[in-house]
C-alpha positions as CSV (number, residue, x, y, z in Angstrom):
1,X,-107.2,98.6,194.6
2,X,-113.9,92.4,197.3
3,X,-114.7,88.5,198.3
4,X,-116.8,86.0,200.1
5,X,-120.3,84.4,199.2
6,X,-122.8,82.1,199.3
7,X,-122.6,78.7,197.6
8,X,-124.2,78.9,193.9
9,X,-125.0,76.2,191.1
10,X,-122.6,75.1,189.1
11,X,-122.2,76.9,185.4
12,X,-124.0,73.5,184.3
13,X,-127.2,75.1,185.9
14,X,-127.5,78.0,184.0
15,X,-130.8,76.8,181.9
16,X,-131.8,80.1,180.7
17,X,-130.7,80.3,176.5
18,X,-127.9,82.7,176.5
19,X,-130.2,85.9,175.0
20,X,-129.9,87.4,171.1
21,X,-128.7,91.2,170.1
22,X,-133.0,91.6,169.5
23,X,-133.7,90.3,173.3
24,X,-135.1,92.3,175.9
25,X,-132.7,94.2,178.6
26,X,-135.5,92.5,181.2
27,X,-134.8,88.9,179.3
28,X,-131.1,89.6,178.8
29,X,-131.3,89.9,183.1
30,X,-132.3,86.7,183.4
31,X,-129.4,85.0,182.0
32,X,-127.2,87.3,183.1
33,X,-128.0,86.7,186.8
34,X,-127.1,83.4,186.6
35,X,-124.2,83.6,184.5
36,X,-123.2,85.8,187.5
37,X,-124.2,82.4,190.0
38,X,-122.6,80.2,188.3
39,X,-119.0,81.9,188.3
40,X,-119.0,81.8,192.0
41,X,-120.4,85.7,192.2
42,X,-122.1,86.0,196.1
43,X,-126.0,86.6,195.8
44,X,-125.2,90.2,196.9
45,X,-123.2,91.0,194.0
46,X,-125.6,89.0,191.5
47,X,-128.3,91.6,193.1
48,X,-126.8,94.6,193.1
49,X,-125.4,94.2,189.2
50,X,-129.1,93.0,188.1
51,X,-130.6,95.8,189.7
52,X,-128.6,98.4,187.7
53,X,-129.4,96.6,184.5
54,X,-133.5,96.1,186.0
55,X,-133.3,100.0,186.7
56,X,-131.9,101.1,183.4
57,X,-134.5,98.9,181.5
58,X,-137.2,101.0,183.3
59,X,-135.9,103.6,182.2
60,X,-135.1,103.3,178.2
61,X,-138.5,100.8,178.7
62,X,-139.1,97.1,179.3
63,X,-139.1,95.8,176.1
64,X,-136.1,97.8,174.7
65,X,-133.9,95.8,172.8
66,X,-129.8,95.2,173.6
67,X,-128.7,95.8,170.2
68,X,-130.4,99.0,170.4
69,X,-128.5,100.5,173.5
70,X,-126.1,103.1,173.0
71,X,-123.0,105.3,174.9
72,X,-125.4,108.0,175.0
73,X,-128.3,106.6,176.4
74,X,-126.1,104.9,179.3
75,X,-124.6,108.3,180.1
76,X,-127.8,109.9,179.8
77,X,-129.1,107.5,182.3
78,X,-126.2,107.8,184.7
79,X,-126.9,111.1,184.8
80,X,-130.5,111.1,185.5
81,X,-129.3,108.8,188.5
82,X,-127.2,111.8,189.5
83,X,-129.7,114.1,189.6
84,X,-132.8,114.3,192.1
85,X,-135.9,114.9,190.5
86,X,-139.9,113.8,190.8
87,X,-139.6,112.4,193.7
88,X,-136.4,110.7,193.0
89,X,-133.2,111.4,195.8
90,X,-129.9,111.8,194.2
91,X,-128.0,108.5,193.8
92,X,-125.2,108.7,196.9
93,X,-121.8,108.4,195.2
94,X,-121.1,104.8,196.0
95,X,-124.2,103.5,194.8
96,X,-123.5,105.4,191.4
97,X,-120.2,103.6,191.1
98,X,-122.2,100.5,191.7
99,X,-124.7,101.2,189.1
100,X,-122.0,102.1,186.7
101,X,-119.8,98.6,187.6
102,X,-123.1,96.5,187.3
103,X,-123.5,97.7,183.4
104,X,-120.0,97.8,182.3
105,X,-119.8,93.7,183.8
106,X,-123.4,93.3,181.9
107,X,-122.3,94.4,178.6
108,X,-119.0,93.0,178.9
109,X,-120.6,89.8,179.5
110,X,-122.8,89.9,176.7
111,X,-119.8,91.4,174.5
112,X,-117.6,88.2,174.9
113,X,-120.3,86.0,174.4
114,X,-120.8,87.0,170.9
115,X,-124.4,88.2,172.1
116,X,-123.6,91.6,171.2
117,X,-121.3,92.9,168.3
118,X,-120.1,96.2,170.2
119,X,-119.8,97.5,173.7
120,X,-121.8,100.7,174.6
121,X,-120.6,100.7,178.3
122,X,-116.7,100.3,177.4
123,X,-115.8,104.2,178.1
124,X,-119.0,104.4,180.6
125,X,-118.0,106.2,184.0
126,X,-120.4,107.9,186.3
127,X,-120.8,111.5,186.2
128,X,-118.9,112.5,189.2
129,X,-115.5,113.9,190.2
130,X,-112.6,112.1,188.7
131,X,-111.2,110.2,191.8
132,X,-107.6,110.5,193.5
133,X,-104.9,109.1,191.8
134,X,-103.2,106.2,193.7
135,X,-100.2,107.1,195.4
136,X,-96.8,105.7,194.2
137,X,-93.4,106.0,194.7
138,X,-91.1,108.6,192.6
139,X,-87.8,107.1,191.0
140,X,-85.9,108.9,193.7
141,X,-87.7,107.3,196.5
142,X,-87.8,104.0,195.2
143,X,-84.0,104.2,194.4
144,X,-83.6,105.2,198.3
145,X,-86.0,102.5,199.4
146,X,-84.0,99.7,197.3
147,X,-80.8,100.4,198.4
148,X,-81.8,100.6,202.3
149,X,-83.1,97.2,202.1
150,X,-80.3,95.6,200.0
151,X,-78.0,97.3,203.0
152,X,-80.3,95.4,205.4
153,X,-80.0,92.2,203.7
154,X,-76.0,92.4,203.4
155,X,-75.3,93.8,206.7
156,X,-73.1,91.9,209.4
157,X,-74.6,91.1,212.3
158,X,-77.9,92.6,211.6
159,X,-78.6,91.0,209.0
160,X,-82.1,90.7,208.1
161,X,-83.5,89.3,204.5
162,X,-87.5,90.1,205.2
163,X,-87.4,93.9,204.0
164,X,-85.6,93.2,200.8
165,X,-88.0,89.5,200.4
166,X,-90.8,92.4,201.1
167,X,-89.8,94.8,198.7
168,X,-89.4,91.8,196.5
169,X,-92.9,90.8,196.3
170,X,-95.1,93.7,196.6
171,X,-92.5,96.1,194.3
172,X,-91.0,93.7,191.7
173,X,-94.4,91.3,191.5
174,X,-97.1,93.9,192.2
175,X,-98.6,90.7,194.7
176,X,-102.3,92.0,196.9
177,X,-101.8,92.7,200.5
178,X,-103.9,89.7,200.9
179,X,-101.7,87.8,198.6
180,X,-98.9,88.9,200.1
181,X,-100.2,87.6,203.9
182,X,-101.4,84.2,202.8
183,X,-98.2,83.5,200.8
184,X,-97.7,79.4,201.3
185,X,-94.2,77.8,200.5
186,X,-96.2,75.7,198.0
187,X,-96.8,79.0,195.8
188,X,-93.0,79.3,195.5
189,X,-91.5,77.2,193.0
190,X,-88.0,76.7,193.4
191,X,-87.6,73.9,191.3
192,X,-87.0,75.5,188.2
193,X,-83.8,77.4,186.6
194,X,-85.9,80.6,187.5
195,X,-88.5,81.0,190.7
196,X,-91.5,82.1,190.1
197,X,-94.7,82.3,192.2
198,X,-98.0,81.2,191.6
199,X,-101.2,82.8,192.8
200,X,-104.3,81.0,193.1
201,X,-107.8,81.0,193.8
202,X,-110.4,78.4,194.2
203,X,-113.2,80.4,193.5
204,X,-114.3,81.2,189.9
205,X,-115.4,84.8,190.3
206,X,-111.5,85.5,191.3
207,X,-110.2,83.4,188.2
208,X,-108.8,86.4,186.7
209,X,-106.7,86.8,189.7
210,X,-104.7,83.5,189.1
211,X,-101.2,84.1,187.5
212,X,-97.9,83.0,187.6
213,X,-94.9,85.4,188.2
214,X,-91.0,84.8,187.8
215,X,-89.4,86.3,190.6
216,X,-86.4,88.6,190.2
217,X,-83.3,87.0,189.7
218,X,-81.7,87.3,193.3
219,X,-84.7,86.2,194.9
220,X,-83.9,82.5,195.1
221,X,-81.4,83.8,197.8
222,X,-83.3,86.0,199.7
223,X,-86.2,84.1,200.0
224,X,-84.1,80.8,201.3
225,X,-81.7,83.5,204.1
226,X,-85.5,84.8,205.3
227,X,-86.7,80.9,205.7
228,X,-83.3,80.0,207.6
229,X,-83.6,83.5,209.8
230,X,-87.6,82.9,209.8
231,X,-88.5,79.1,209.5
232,X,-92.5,78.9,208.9
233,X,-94.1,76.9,211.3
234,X,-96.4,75.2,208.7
235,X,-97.0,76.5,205.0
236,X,-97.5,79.8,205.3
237,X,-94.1,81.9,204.5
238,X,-95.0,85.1,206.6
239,X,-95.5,83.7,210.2
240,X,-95.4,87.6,211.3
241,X,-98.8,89.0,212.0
242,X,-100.0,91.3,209.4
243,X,-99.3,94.9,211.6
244,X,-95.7,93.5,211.6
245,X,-95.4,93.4,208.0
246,X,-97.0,96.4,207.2
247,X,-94.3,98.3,210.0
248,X,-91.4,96.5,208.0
249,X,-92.4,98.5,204.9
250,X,-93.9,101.3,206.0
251,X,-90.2,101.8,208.2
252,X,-88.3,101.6,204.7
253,X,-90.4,104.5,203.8
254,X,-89.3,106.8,207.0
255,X,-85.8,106.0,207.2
256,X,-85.8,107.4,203.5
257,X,-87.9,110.2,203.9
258,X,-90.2,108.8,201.2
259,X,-93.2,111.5,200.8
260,X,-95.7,109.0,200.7
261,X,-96.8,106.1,203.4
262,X,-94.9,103.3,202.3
263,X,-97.9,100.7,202.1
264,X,-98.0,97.3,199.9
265,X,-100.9,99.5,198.3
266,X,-98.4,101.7,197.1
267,X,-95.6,99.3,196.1
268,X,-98.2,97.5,194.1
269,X,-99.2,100.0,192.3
270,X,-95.8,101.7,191.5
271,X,-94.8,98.1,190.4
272,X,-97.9,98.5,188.2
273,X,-96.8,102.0,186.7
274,X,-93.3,100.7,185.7
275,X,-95.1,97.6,184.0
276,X,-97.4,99.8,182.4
277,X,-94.6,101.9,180.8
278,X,-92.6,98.7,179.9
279,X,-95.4,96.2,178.1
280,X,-98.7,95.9,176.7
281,X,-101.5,97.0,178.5
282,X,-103.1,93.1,178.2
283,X,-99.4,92.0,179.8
284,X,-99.8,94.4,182.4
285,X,-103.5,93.5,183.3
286,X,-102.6,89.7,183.3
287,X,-99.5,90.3,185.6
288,X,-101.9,92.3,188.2
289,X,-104.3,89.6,188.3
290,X,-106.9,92.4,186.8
291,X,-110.4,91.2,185.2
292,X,-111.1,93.4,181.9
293,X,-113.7,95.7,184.2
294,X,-111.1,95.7,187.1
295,X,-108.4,96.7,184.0
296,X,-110.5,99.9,182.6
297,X,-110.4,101.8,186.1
298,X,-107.1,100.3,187.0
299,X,-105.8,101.5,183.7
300,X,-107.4,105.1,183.6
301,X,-105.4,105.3,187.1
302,X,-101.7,104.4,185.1
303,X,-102.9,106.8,182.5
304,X,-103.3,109.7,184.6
305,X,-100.1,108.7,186.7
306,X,-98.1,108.6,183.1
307,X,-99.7,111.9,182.6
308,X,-98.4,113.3,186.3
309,X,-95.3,112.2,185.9
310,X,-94.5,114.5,182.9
């Protein structure tokens, strides 16, 4: 539905040898910790996702081996975190998710570097209530929303591109809010038979972010009427403040009646729903600019909407 940092070493630094199936958790840290650095991670995530793997080694024991971990033994542990006891407070919520991201990224990590041979944190969620499911559009609503802002585009007088150009990016390309804000004409390639946009990040630790998206077909249209209505005044397409573009959707959802708040939240994930139902979950995970961790809860989330919507 996460950014920022200090500056770290460049993957060249990392020194320690990657560790072996028969390593220590406590050794298997280690490296982890500055795998984590030298992707661009800030020191306070390195921290906090060492520390859940530091805590769960004192509690299966210092010495215990990676290949050794299992499903049950993480669940067990997550739910001795739940739990107060000897001393111990429960584990607030958040801190619980935190614990539970911190080992499904360790494992992971280990996982696709060979280290390991299977993952024992790939179905690991913490022992608490399931959360909300996102909020999305219903085919209805989206239907109603679609046409108001094609009438918008194609009216007279008023005509006015920026709700359908909008609707465009956040419904047909499931873009971030903060993608959707930052948006340079550079990112918009027109050059080609079919636009597409490309979203891109300089630092590593959002490299799974970076994607390229071909644009609906009418878009090349749209998006040169809203430059001619709204000429940028340097590179950035959306000169409107970010309250303003927020209102423009969040208006095609009350003069619909749409049950929800009409957010780019929502659009991106309704967007995501329809992908989800049309293509492979890897397609859909690439499109949304989803690491595999971000993908598992992201994923659980289409599930139980599939699951709603029956």
């Amino acid at each position: 539905m996460p950014l920022f940092g200090s500056a770290a070493p460049p993957e060249e630094a990392v020194s320690v040898a990657p560790p072996q199936a028969s390593s220590s958790l406590r050794q298997a840290n280690g490296w982890f910790g500055l795998h984590l650095a030298s992707l661009d991670y800030s020191a306070n995530t390195v921290q906090s996702y060492t520390t859940s793997v530091e805590l769960l080694a004192r509690f299966l024991g210092d010495e215990y081996s990676l290949g050794k971990v299992t499903p049950r033994q993480l669940q067990a542990y997550l739910e001795w975190l739940a739990q107060p006891g000897a001393g111990r407070p429960r584990t607030p919520v958040k801190t619980l998710a935190l614990r539970v991201t911190g080992l499904r990224t360790f494992f992971q990590t280990l996982f696709d570097a060979g280290i390991i041979t299977a993952n024992p944190a790939a179905d690991l969620w913490a022992p608490v209530g399931e959360p909300p499911l996102p909020e999305v559009l219903s085919s209805d609503e989206e239907q109603r929303i679609r046409d108001l802002a094609w009438a918008l585009y194609r009216e007279g007088r008023r005509h006015d591109p920026r709700p359908l150009l909008l609707l465009m990016l956040t419904l047909d390309l499931g873009l971030r809010r903060g993608e959707l804000e930052s948006l340079s004409t550079t990112q918009v390639i027109t050059s080609a038979p079919q636009v597409s946009i490309r979203i891109h990040y300089k630092e590593r630790r959002h490299r799974y972010k970076n994607r390229t998206l071909t644009a609906p077909p009418q878009f090349r249209e749209v998006y040169r009427d809203y430059l001619r209505q709204y000429p940028p005044a340097g590179s950035e397409v959306f000169t409107a403040s970010r309250r303003t573009l927020h209102r423009v959707l969040e208006r095609l959802g009350q003069r619909t009646n749409a049950s929800v708040r009409v957010t780019p939240m929502v659009m991106r994930w309704t967007c995501a729903l329809h992908w989800y139902e049309q293509f492979e979950p890897e397609a859909v995970r690439t499109r949304l600019g989803l690491s595999p961790i971000g993908w598992l809860d992201a994923e659980r989330s289409l599930q139980g909407l599939m699951q709603a919507r029956q």
